[in-house]
TISE-635626 format. One line per 5 residues: number of its first residue (from 1); their letters; for each residue y, x, z of C-alpha. Coordinates in pm, whole numbers. Each point is the difference from the previous one (the first is absolute). Layout:
N
NUM) a) Y,X,Z; ...
This chain:
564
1) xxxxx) -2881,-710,11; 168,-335,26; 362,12,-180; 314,-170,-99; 230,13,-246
6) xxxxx) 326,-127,128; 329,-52,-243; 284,203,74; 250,-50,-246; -2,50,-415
11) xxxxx) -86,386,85; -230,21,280; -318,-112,148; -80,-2,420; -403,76,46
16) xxxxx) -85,-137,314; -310,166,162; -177,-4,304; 250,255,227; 122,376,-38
21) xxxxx) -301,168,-63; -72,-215,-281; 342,43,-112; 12,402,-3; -366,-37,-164
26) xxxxx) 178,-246,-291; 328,268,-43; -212,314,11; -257,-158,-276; 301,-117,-214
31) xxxxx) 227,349,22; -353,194,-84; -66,-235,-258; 6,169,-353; 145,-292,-185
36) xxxxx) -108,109,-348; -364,-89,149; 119,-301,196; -308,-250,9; 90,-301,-209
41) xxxxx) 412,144,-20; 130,63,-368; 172,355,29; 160,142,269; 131,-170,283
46) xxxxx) -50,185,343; 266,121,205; -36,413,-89; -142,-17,-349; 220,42,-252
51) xxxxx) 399,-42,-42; -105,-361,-198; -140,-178,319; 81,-353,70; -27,81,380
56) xxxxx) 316,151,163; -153,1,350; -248,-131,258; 151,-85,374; -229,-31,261
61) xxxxx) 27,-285,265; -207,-150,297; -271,-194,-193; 147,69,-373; 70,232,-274
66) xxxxx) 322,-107,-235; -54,107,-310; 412,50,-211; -25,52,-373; 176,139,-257
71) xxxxx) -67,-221,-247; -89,-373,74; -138,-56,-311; -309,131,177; 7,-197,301
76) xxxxx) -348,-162,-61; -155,327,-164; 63,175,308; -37,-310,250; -400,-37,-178
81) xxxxx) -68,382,-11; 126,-21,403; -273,-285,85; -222,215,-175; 47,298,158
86) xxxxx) -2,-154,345; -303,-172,-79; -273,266,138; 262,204,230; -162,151,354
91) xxxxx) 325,-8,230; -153,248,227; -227,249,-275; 352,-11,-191; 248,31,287
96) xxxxx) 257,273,-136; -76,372,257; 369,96,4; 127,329,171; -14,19,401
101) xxxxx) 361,-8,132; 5,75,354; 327,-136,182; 66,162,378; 164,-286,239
106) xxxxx) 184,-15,353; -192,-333,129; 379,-96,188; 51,-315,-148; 226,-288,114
111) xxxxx) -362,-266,-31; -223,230,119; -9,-241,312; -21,-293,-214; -273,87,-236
116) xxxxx) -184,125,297; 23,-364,152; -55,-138,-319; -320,150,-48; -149,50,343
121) xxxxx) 32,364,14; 121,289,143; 291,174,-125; -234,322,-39; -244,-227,-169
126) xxxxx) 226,-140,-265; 109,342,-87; -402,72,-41; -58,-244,-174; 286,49,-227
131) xxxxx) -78,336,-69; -372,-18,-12; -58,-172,-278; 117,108,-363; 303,-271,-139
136) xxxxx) -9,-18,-384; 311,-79,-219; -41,-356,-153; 308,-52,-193; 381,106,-7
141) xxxxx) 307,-235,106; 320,-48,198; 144,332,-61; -58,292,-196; -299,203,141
146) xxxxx) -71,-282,253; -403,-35,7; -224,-321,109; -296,193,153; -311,-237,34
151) xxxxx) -320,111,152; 81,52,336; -201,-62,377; -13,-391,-27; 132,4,375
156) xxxxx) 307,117,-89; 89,-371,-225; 343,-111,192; 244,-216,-111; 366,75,-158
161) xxxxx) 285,-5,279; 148,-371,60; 323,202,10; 72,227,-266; 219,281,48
166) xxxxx) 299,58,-228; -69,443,-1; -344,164,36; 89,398,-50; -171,197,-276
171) xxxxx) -322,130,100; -145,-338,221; -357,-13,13; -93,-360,53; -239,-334,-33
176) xxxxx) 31,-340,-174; -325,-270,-58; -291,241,-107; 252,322,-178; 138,268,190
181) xxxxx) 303,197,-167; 273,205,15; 367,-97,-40; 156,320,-272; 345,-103,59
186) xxxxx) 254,-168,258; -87,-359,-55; -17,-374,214; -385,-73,8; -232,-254,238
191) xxxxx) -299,260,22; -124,129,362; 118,377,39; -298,201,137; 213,339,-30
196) xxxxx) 141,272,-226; -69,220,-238; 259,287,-233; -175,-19,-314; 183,-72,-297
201) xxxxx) -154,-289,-178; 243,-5,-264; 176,260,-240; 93,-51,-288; 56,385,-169
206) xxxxx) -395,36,123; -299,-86,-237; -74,-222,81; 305,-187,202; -265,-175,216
211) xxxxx) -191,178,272; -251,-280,41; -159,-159,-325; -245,-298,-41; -333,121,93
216) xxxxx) 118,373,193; -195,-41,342; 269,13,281; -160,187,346; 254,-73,277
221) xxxxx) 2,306,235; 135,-21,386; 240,335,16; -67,36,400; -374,-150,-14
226) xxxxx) -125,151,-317; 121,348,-30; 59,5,-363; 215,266,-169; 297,-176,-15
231) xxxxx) 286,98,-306; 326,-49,211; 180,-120,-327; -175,-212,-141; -288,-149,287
236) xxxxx) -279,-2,-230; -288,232,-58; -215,-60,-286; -379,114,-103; 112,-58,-389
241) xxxxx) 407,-55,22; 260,159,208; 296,-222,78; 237,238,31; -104,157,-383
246) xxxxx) 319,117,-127; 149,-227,-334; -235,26,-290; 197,-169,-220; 376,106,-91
251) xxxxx) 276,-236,11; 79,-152,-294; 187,144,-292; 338,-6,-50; 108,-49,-367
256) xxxxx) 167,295,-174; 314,34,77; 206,-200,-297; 368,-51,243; -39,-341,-87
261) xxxxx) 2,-254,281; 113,-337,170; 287,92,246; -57,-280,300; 368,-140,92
266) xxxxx) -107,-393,128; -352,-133,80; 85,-332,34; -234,-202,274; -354,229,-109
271) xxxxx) -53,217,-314; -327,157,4; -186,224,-270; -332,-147,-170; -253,49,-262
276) xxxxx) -337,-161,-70; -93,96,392; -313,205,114; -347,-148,-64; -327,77,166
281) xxxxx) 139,121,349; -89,-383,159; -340,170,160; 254,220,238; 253,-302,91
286) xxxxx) 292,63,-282; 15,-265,-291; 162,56,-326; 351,-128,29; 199,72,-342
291) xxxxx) 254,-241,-129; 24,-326,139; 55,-201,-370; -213,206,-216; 70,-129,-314
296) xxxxx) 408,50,55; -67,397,95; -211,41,-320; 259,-197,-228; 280,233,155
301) xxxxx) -195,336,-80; -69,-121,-367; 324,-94,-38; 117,314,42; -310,176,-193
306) xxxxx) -267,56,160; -345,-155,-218; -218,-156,363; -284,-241,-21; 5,-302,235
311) xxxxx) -110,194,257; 170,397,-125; -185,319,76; -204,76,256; -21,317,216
316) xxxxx) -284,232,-168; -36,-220,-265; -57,199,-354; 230,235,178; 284,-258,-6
321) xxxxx) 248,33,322; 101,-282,196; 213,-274,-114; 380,70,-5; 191,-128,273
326) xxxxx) 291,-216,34; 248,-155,277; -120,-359,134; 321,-119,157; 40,-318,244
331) xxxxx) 286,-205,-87; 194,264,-145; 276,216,151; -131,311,-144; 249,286,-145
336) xxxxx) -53,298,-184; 145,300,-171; -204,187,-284; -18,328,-38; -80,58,-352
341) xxxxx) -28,-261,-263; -227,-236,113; -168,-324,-185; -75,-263,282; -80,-412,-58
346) xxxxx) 24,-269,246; -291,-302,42; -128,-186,227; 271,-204,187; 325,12,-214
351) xxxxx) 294,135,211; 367,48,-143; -35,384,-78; 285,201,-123; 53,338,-112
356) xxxxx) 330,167,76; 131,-349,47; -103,-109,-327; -302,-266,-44; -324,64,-110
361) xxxxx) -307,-206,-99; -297,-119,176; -358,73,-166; 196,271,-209; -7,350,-53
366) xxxxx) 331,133,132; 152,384,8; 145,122,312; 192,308,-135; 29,340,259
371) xxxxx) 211,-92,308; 49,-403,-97; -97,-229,295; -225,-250,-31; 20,-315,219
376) xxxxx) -245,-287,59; 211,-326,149; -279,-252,203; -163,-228,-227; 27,-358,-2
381) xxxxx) -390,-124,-31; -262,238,93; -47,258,244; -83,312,-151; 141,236,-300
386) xxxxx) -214,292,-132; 224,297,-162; -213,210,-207; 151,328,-164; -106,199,-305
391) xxxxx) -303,272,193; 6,-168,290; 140,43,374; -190,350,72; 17,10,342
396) xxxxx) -342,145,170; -360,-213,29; -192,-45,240; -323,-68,-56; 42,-47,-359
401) xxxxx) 263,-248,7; 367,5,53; 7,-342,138; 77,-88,346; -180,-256,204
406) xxxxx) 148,-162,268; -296,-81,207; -162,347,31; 326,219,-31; -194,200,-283
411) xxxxx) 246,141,-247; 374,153,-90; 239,-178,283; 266,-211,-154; 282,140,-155
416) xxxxx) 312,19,177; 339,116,-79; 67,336,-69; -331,32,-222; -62,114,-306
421) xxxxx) -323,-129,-149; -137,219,-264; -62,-120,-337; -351,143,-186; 54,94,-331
426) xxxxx) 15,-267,-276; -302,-108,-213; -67,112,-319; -36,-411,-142; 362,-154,8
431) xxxxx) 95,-367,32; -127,-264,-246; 229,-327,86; 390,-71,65; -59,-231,252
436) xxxxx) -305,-225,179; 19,-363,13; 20,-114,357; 0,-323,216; 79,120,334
441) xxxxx) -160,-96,337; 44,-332,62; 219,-103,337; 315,-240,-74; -242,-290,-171
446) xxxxx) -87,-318,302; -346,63,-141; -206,182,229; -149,316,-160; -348,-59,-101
451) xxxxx) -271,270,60; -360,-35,-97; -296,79,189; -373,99,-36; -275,-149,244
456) xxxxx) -52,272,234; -277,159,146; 40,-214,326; 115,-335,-113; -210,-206,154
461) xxxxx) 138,155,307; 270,-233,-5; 123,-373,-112; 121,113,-341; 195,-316,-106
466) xxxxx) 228,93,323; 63,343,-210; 100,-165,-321; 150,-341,111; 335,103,178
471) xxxxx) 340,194,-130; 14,349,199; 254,206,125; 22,347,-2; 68,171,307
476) xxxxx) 275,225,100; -294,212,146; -89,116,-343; 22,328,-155; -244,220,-266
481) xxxxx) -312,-26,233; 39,-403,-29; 163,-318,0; -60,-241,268; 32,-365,-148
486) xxxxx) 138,-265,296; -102,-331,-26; -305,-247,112; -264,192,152; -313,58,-208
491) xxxxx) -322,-130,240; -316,194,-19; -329,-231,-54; -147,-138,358; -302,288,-18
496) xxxxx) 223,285,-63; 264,-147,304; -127,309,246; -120,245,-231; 111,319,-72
501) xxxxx) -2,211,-327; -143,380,-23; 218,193,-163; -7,8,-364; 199,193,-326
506) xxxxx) 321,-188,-89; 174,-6,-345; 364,-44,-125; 56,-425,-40; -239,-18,258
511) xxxxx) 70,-329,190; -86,-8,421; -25,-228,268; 97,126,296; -100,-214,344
516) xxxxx) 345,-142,29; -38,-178,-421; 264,154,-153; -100,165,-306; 55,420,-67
521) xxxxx) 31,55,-342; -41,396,-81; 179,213,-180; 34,328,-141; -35,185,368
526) xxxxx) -260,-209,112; -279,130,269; -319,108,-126; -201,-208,230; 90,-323,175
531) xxxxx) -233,-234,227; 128,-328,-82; -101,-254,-261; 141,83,-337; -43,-361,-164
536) xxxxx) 171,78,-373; 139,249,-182; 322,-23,-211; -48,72,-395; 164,371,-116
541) xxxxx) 250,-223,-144; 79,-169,341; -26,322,190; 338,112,-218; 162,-288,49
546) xxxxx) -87,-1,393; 234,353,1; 239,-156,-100; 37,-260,242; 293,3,281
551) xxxxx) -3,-154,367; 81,-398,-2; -144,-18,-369; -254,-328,-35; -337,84,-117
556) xxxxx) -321,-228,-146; -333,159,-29; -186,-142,-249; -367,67,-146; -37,195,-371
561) xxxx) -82,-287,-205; -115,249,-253; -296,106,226; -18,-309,223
């Protein structure tokens, strides 16, 4: 089977095959895969195998698998025991049999008409043909528990709407290029609504949160044509899963109760709660999130004691729990009251911070003593603070991670004033250092900030000395999904003028080309799939400093001379 290996960053690799089947083929082979045995791979690797892999997930796309690892030491390990793999895989002997979901459908939809014209047929027909033929789920994306399903009646191929709506309610059955789908939330979308359905594609106390999976077979039923059994809550019957299956997994613990906890008195413009994030949910649309400037939220936790790799403790992991979390705040504002003695540290963006009105330090352990107030002023480079606290802000996961993303509205809401965030118990290792060295986001210097960049797995896509060449802007249309960078349009090369790109997995520092030239540069709550060019990706380094950047800032991107 013909392959590619595509870069995608210092930690991942895109694998470009011939389209979805051969994709599902490629992620079924590699999650079976026992990577102690892994044909020409030294120890384990595989996604599943043991808690040492260097692979933290596959995510599915159009044409392509993207392969995230752990550890990028074993970039080319993996990306030569990948080729190898792929070399004698049968797309269609290999094609993953999921489970049969059955989904039951009112055919009332507002392009019923239009698809109809579209396609030459009859309104009756299109609902035959949509319902006659099994749909398969291809890959994850857009929203949590949204489903691409490929496979379809070939007739039914129409294109996106020319005018988008801004709301398509929960529960839309509809039609874009070859997928069908079905919209799990409230949401603006361009695809052609064939009707509606009550199933509940996404919840996120069931196991698992997604009711459609890469490779489940989806059979579309028509409630008035078919006869069906129909499950008046939740509009799917199922030969292997039941849609409406009551919760199978509890919601997440809360931490003993200690009485210590962060009393919420200011929130300043945005304080949110975030940890490492949630890995390996990309397959069902929700991405891992976590702190924005990773290597701030880990100096703040060992500041205040708590022993974490570069990358902390994973869920199920040697039985280790999830990384503590801490406050990310935007440009300060935030104001607390402890109850009980707490032991918090500031990084990240230094902000004036005071503690009953007296000064403390940045980078700095610092004790907040039962009842004192402690106050963050806005800081005057940077954009974002982390406040970490001795055990961590306790309040519940979801999914295995107390972090809240943005895009997908998975996670604890933000805090607001009145509440008391809980405080876990403090570790058993205590703090090693006085104080952290720190130079600060950069912001007041006429320089612009410099961030470096990998090729990326499109870059021919585009005229890459247009990427490079000019001083950016950032947008004031930025937040932790992205930042949009203003400035002279990047072209796309003369062959690639009309094309358009399948959907494929997208990483954090991932660097896009939309139509209009303006580069997207993604962040922490970035979409797990995205159909335009990605022509670089930022080094970890320059995805820190990226969070840290603030509307009007100039920006350069510049290549890694280390690797270029």
């Amino acid at each position: 089977m013909d392959v590619r290996l595509l870069p995608m960053g210092a930690s991942a690799l895109l694998v470009e095959v011939a389209d979805t089947d051969a994709a599902l083929a490629l992620r079924a082979r590699l999650l079976h895969l026992d990577g102690s045995a892994g044909r020409g791979a030294s120890g384990s690797w595989a996604p599943g195998t043991t808690s040492g892999t260097a692979v933290e997930q596959l995510v599915v796309g159009a044409r392509t698998v993207l392969v995230v690892l752990r550890d990028a030491a074993r970039l080319d390990e993996v990306g030569r025991a990948v080729l190898e793999l792929a070399a004698d895989l049968d797309p269609v002997a290999e094609s993953p049999n999921g489970e049969t979901v059955e989904i039951a459908v009112r055919y009332d939809g507002a392009d019923l008409d239009d698809v109809a014209r579209l396609t030459g047929l009859s309104r009756q027909e299109v609902v035959r043909a949509h319902t006659a033929t099994p749909w398969r789920v291809g890959f994850g994306g857009f929203a949590p528990g949204f489903a691409y399903l490929v496979g379809g009646d070939p007739r039914l191929r129409v294109p996106r709407r020319t005018d988008p709506r801004t709301r398509v309610p929960a529960g839309s059955v509809a039609l874009a290029e070859e997928f069908s789908g079905i919209y799990p939330q409230d949401s603006p979308g361009g695809w052609q609504l064939l009707g509606s359905t009550d199933a509940v594609l996404w919840d996120p106390d069931r196991n698992p949160p997604a009711l459609l999976t890469p490779g489940t077979t989806v059979r579309f039923v028509d409630i008035e044509g078919s006869g069906a059994p129909r499950d008046v809550t939740s509009g799917a019957t199922t030969d292997r899963v039941t849609a409406s299956a009551p919760s199978q997994t509890a919601p997440a613990d809360r931490p003993p109760g200690t009485g210590r906890g962060l009393e919420v008195l200011a929130t300043g413009p945005l304080t949110l709660v975030e940890d490492l994030g949630r890995p390996g949910l990309a397959d069902v649309g929700v991405g891992r999130s976590g702190a924005a400037d990773r290597a701030a939220y880990l100096l703040g936790l060992r500041l205040v004691g708590h022993l974490l790799g570069d990358d902390g403790p994973r869920e199920g992991e040697g039985g280790s729990p999830p990384a503590p979390a801490s406050l990310e705040v935007t440009l300060g504002g935030l104001a607390l009251r402890a109850h009980g003695d707490l032991l918090v540290a500031l990084t990240g963006a230094p902000c004036p911070a005071d503690v009953d009105g007296r000064p403390v330090a940045h980078a700095a352990p610092v004790l907040v003593a039962d009842g004192q107030v402690l106050t963050l002023g806005r800081p005057a480079t940077g954009l974002r603070t982390w406040l970490a606290v001795r055990g961590g802000v306790a309040v519940p996961a979801v999914l295995g991670s107390r972090s809240t993303d943005t895009l997908s509205g998975v996670g604890p809401p933000a805090p607001t004033v009145g509440d008391v965030l809980p405080v876990a118990p403090a570790p058993r290792t205590f703090p090693m250092v006085e104080a952290a060295p720190h130079a600060g986001p950069t912001g007041r210097s006429l320089e612009p900030v410099v961030l470096e960049v990998e090729p990326g797995p499109r870059a021919d896509w585009c005229d890459l000395d247009d990427l490079v060449a000019e001083v950016r802007t950032v947008s004031a249309r930025s937040n932790r999904v992205g930042i949009r960078l203003e400035g002279k349009v990047v072209r796309r090369q003369p062959k690639y003028v009309r094309r358009e790109l399948a959907s494929e997995g997208m990483v954090v520092g991932a660097v896009q080309v939309p139509p209009g030239g303006e580069p997207v540069v993604f962040l922490a709550d970035h979409p797990v799939t995205g159909g335009y060019p990605v022509v670089a990706v930022l080094t970890p380094e320059a995805v820190a400093r990226a969070a840290q950047l603030r509307p009007g800032q100039r920006v350069r991107l510049r290549w890694n001379r280390t690797r270029r």
